[in-house]
N, C-alpha and C positions, 0 to 999 in steps of 0.2 A: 050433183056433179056439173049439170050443164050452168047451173048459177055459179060456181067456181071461177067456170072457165069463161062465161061471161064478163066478169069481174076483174079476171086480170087481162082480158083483153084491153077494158076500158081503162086500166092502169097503165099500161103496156102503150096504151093511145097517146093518154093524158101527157107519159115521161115522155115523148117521142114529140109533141107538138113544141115550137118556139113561140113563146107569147109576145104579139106585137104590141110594144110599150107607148101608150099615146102620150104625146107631148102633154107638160104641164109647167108652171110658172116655174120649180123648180130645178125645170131644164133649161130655162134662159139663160145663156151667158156661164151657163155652166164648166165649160171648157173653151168653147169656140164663142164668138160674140155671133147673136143669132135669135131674133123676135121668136115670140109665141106663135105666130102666122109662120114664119120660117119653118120652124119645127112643124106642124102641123102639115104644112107643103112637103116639107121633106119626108114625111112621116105616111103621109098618102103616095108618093111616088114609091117610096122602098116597099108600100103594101102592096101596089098597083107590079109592079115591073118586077123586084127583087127577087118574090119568091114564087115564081113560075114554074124555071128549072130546076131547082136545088134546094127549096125551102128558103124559109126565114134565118140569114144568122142572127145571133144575141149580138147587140151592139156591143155592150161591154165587153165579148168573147176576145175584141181585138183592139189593138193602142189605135191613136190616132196613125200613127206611121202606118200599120195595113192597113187599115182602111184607105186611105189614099191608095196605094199599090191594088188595092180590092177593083175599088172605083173606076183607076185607071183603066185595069184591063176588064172591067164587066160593063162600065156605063155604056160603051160601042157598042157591046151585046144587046144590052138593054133599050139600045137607039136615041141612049138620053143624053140632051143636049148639056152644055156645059155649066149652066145655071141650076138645071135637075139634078148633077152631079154635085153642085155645090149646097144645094137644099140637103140632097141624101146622106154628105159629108155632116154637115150640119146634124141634123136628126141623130146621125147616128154617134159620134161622137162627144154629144151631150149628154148621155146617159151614164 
């Protein structure tokens, strides 16, 4: 019983985690024009800052239009200046 409930704890975990997607070549220039360095910057900031209070969202969860409106109103939250704003756009809207 106790291996059961073991079991679907760590299921339970697993569905409930958001996987943070590391940049790769096939995210360059994918939607937004934006280096491998780019992404990889943006990609550590949204790791670092993003999901503190509220978790990780899934990039692809939203068009590029939320994301900006996301950005706008969290980057200030996040105390991210507007170049860490434009990495985090980047990263995340290449996926």
């Amino acid at each position: 019983m106790k291996k059961t409930v073991v079991i679907i704890l760590l299921l339970a975990f697993a569905a409930c985690t958001t996987k943070i997607y590391l940049p790769t070549d096939a995210n360059v220039n994918k939607r937004e024009t934006a280096s491998l360095a780019d992404l990889q910057q943006g990609h550590d900031i949204f790791k670092a800052k993003c999901g503190k209070c509220h978790g990780y969202k899934k990039p692809e969860k939203y068009s590029a239009g939320q994301w900006t409106k996301i950005l706008q109103k969290m980057g200030p939250k996040a105390k991210l200046d507007k170049d860490q704003v434009s990495l985090v756009y980047k990263y995340v809207v290449n996926f």
